[in-house]
C-alpha positions as CSV (number, residue, x, y, z in Angstrom):
1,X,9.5,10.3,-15.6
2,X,9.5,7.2,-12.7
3,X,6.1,5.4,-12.5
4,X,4.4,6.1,-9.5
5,X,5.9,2.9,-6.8
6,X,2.7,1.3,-5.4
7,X,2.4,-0.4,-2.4
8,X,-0.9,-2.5,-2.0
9,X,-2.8,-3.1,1.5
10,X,-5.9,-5.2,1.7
11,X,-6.0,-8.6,3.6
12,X,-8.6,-9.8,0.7
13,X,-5.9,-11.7,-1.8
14,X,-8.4,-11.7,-4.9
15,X,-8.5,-8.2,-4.8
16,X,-5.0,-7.5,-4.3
17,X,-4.3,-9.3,-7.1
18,X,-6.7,-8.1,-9.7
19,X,-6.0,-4.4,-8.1
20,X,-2.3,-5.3,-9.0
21,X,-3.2,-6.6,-12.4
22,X,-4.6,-3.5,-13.4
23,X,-2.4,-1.5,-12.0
24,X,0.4,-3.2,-13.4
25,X,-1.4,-2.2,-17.1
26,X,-0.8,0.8,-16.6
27,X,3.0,2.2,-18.0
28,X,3.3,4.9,-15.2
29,X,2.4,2.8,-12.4
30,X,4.2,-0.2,-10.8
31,X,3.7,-2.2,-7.6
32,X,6.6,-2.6,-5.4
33,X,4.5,-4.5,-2.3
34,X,1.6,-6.1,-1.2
35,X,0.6,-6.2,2.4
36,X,-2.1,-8.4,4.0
37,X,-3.1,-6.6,7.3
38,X,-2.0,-2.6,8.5
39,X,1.1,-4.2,10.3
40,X,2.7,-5.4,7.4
41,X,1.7,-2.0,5.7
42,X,3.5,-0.2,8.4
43,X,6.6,-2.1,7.9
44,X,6.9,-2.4,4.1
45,X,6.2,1.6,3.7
46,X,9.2,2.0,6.3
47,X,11.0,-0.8,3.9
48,X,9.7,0.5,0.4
49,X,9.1,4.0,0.8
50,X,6.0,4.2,-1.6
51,X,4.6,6.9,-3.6
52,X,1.5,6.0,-3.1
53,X,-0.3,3.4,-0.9
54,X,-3.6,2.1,-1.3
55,X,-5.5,0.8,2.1
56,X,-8.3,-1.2,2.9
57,X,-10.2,0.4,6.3
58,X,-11.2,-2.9,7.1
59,X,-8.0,-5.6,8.2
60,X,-7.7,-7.8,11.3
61,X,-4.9,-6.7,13.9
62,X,-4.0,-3.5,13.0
63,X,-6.4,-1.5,10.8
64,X,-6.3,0.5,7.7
65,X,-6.8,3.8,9.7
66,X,-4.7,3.3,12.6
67,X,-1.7,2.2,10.0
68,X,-2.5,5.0,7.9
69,X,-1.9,7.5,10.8
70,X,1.7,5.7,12.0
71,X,2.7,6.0,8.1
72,X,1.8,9.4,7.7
73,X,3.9,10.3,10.6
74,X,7.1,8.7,9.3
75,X,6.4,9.2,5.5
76,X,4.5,12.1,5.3
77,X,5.3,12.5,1.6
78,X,3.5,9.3,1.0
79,X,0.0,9.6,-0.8
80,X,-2.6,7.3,1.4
């Protein structure tokens, strides 16, 4: 079975990384991208096509909820 492809959203970078870091313990997960802000979310799940994304609320520019809702209607497959 593929690990689950993980795409990473937060605009914190010490918790992306240590988010990463665990997940990357784990042998059915993996991290394909890291995003700082919901923009650069939008445009690496478009890019990546994720399994699963995991999204901070909080970001400058575009938020978690607003990018969550532009995803969801391009990759509605994709767990948010």
């Amino acid at each position: 079975m593929a690990p689950t492809r993980v795409l990473l959203a937060d605009d914190h970078i010490l918790f992306r990384e240590g988010l990463s870091g665990i997940i990357a313990s784990q042998p059915d997960m993996q991290v394909i991208g890291e995003a700082d802000d919901g923009l650069e979310a939008i445009v690496k799940a478009q890019q990546l096509k994720p399994d699963l994304i995991l999204m901070d609320i909080q970001m400058p520019g575009c938020d978690g909820l607003e990018a969550t809702r532009t995803i969801k209607k391009e990759l509605p497959e994709t767990i948010i």
